[in-house]
N, C-alpha and C positions, 0 to 999 in steps of 0.2 A: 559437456556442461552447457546446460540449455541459459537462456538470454535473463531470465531473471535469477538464476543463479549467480550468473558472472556477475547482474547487478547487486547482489545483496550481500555478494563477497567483498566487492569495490564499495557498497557502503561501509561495511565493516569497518573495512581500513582508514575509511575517513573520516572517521568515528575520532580517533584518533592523531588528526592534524590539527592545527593551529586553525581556530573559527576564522581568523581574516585569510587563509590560505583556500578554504575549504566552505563551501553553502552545508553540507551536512554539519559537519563540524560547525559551523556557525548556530544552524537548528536544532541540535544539538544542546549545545550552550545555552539555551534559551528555556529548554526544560519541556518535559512533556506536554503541558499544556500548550504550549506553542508549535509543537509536532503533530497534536491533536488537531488544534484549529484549523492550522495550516492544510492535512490530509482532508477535513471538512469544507474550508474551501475549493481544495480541487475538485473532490465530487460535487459540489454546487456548480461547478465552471464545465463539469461533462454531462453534467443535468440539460445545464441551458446550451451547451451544443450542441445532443442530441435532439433538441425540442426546436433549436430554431439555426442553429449553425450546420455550416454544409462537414461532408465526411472527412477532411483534413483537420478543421477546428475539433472534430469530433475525437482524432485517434490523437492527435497531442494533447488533449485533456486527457483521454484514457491514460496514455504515457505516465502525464502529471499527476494524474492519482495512484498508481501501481506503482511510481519509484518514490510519492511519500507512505505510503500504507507500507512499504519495505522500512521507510526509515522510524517508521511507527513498530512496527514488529521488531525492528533490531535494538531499539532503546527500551521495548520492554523486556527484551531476550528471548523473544518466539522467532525460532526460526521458521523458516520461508518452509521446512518438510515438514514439519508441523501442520502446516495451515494443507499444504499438500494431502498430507494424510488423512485430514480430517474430508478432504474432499475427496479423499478415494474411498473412505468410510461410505461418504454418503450416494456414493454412483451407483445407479439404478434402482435409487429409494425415491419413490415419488417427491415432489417437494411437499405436496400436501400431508403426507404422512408424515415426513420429515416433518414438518413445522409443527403437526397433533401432537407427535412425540415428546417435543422440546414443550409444549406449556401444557402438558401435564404433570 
């Protein structure tokens, strides 16, 4: 079981604790729009580390966005093989074609 597996399992379960025991379970409680914003902030916080912050600022942003876009995928009930599959779908499809495809 690869690293963000084991994460998206261990959100699962905390999906399910008491918000004051748990940060998921807190965001959680707060309702998707708060899981949204919140995953919008960390990609703004790995935006501006890559553009001005050195490469540790940079992979704890990354961190910070991959374990809320998990808690975003598990509140809406897409699993983590899902998003997987869709990106094995798209391996060795140019992106450029890739992207003509989708807005046609």
């Amino acid at each position: 079981m690869d690293t963000l597996t084991r994460l998206e399992a261990t959100i699962a379960q905390r999906l399910t604790a008491a918000p004051e025991e748990s940060y998921v379970a807190k965001l959680h409680a707060k309702g998707l729009p708060k899981i949204a914003q919140k995953l919008g902030e960390e990609a703004t916080e790995a935006v501006i580390a890559a553009l001005a912050g050195d490469e540790a600022e940079l992979v704890g942003e990354a961190a910070d966005l991959l374990f809320h876009l998990l808690v975003l995928l598990g509140a809406k009930g897409v699993a983590l093989e899902q998003v997987l599959a869709e990106l094995d779908r798209r391996e060795g499809v140019s992106g450029l074609a890739e992207k003509a495809a989708r807005s046609e």
